[in-house]
N, C-alpha and C positions, 0 to 999 in steps of 0.2 A: 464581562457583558452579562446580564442580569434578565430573565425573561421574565413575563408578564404571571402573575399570578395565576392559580390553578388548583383542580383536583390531583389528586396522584401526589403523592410521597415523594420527596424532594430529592435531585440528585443537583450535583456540580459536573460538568463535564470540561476536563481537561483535554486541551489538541485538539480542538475542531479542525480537522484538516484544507478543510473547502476553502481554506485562504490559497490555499497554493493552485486553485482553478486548474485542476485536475481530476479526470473523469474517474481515475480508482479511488480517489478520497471522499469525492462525492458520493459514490456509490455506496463505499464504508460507513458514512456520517449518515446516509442514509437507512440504513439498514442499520446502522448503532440505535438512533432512534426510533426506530419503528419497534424495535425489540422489548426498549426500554418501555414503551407505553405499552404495550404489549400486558408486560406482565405487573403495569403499572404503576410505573413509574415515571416523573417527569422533572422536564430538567429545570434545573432551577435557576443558574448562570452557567456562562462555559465560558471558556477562554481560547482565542483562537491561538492556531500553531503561530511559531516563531514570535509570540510576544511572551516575556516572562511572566506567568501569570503573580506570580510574587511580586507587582510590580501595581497591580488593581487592586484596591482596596476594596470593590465591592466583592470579589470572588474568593476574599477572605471571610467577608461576614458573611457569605451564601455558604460557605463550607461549616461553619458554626453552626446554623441552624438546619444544613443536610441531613437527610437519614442516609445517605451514603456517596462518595467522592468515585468519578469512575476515571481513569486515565486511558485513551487511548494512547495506546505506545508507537504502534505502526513501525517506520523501521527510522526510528531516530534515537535510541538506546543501542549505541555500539561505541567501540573504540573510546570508552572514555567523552563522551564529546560533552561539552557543556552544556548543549538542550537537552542531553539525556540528564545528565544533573538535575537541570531543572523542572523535569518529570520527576524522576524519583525522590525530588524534595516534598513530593505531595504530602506521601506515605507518612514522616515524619507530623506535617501540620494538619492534618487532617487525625490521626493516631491521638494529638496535643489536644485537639478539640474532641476528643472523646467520639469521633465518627469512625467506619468502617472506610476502606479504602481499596481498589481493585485496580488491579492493571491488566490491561486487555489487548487483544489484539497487536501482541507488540513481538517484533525479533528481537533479541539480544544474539552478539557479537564482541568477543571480543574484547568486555570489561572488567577494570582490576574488583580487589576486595572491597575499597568503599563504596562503587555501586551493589556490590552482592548486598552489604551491609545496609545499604538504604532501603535494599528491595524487602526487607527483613520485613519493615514497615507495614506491607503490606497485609489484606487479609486475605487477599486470595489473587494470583498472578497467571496471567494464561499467553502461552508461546501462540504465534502463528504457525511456527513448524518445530519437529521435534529436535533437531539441532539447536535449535535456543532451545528450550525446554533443558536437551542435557544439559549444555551448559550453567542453566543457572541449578538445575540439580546436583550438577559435581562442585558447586558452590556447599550443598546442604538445604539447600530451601527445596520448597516444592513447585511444583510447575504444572500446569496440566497445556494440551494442547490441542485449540481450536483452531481449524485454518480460518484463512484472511476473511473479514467479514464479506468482500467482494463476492464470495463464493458462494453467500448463502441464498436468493436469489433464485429459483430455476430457468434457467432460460432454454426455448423448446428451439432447437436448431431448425437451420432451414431447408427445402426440398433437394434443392443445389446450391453450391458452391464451385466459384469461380474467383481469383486472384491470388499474388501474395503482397500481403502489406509488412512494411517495416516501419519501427518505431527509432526514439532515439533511444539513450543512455544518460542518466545521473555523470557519469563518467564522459567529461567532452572530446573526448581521443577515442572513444570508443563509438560515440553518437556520429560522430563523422566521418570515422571507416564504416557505418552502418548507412552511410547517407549515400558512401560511394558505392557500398555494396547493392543497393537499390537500383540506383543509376545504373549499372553495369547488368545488373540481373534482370531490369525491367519492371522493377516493382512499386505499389502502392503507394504513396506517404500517406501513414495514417498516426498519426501525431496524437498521443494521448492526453499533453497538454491543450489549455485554450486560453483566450488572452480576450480584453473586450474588445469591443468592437469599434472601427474605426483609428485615426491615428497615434490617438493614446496606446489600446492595442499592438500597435505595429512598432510601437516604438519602444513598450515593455517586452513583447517579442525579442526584439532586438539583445537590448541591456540583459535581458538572461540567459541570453546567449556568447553576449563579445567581453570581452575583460580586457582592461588595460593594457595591459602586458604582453596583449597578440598582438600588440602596434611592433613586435620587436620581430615579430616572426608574419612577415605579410602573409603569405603562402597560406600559413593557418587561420589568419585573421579572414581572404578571401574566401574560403573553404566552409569557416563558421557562418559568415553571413548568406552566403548563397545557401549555406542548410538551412539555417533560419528563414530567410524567404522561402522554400518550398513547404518548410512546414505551417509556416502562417496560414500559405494557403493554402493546407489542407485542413486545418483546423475544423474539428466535430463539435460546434457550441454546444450540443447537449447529448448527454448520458447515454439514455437508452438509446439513439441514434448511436452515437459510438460503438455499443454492444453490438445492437445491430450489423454494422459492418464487420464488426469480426468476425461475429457467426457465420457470414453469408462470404466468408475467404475460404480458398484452400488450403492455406498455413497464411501464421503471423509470426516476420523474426522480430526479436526485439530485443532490446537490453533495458527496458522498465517492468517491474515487479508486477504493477498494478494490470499491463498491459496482457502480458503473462497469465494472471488471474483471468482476467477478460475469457482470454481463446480457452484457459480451461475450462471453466463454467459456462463455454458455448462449444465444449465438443471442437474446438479447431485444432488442427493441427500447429504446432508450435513448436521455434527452435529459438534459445535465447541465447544470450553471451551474460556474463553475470553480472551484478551492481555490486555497490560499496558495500557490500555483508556480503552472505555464503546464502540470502534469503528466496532468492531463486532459484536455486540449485537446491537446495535444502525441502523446498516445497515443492517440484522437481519428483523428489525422491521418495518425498512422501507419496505424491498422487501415484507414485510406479512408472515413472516413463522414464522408459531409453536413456542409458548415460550420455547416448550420444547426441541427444538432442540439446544438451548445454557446449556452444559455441564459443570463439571467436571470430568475429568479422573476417579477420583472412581466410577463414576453412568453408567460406561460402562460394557454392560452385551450382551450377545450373544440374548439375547428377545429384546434389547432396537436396536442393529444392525440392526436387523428383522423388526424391525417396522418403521426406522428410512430410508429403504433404498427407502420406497413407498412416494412422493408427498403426502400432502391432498389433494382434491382437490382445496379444497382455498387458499393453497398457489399455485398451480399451473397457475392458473388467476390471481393472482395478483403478482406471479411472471414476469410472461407475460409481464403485465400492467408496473411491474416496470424498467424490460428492455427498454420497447420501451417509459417509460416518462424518462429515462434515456438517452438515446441517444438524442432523442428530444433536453432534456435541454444541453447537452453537444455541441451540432451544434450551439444552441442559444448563451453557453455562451463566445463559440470561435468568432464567428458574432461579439458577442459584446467587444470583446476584442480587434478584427481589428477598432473598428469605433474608441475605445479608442488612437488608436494606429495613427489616421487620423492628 
């Protein structure tokens, strides 16, 4: 996808995430861009996630004539998987056209030597948290590490707080002992996906949630749909409404990353159960809070809610601390992204 001509120095932006209509991607692609022109820069085509972008001819000859290629990574670089391949094939074709190339905002987990080796490519690579970072530095490369862009953002909490919300999980065994754990605790649906509106809607709802193969196991197949209908409608069609809500909770559990982001860059109280990486635990650990607020759905108890909806105090300072060395680095590594860009 190709945008409309302009002032500002030309970028390509890989993984526009807003295809997956998701309030943490939005946020991200928000704040990616806002940054970019910022320090002026603008984009020149992008390519949304989950389409190969090695597959659009135009987003090859936008990378030709780029002052520089930016990859958002987010957390689809792990395990080897094939769209992380096709991220890290930037480095290489972008490197061939004589451009600079950057990967951002990305976890790594869990990849053998030909991703280290793609990431080579790069000219400048940044973890969400320091867990990838090591990672890809016991590879030998260099890594620096900005938390998620969600984070950067300030958001001014509210007078009071009142509920707790839970969300699902990437993990559909885990999104549906979280759906029961609601039910039983009495809690929110606050669904960080959103789908459009009306019965098309209702019916992509559905298909991203039910798969085949639960025709073999009713029990689970009943389970997935009734979660799916309560989170349809709970469904937040827009963004800062969403933040909104979280800020204005007493805790949010969750097992999405993005959501996670949320309640930290609004001061909420938060306990998650983990996803398909080590990326919420690992940022987690960064911000300084409590080991024991990374879950599983069976250890959720109406005492553990209660205890869970108060700060320590030591996570509260060093939550602090990790906002504002957060943003910090997030200014620095857009700065340095224009000088790449020179």
């Amino acid at each position: 996808m190709t945008d409309a001509p302009g002032s500002g120095r030309g970028v390509v932006l890989i993984n526009d995430t807003r295809a997956d209509l998701h309030h943490g991607c939005w946020r991200v692609m928000r704040t990616l861009e806002a940054q970019l022109a910022r320090v002026g820069l603008r984009v020149l085509a992008r390519a949304p996630a989950h389409l190969d972008w090695r597959k659009d001819p135009a987003v090859g000859q936008a990378i030709a004539r780029a002052a520089l290629v930016v990859v958002n990574g987010e957390g689809t670089i792990h395990h080897d998987r094939p769209a992380g391949a096709a991220l890290l094939a930037v480095g290489a074709a972008a490197r061939a056209a004589g451009v600079p190339a950057a990967l951002i905002n990305a976890s790594w987990d869990a990849n053998g030597p030909a991703y280290a080796e793609a990431l080579g490519d790069f000219s400048l690579v940044s973890a969400r948290e320091t867990r990838s970072a090591a990672q890809i530095q016991s590879a030998g490369l260099s890594a620096r590490v900005v938390p998620d862009l969600s984070l950067f953002e300030p958001v001014v909490p509210p007078p009071t707080r009142a509920g707790v919300g839970f969300t699902d999980s990437v993990l559909r065994g885990v999104a549906l002992d979280l759906e029961t754990a609601r039910k039983r605790l009495g809690g929110i649906a606050l669904p960080i996906h959103f789908n459009p509106p009306g019965l098309k809607g209702s019916l992509k709802n559905l298909r991203d949630g039910v798969a085949r193969r639960d025709l073999a196991d009713p029990g689970f197949l009943a389970r997935a749909i009734a979660a799916r209908l309560a989170w349809r409608a709970a469904e937040t069609p827009d963004e800062a409404d969403y933040m909104a809500r979280v800020a204005r909770l007493d805790l949010l559990v969750t097992g999405r990353f993005h959501a996670a982001t949320f309640a930290l860059a609004a001061r909420t109280p938060v306990l998650a159960a983990e996803s398909n990486t080590h990326k919420i635990g690992a940022t987690f650990d960064d911000a300084g809070l409590a080991p024991w607020r990374r879950i599983a759905p069976a250890d959720l108890t109406a005492d553990l809610l209660d205890r869970a909806r108060h700060w320590e105090p030591a996570e509260t300072a060093a939550l602090e601390d990790f906002l504002a060395d957060g943003r910090r680095a997030t200014t620095a590594l857009f700065d340095d992204l224009a000088k790449l860009a020179a």
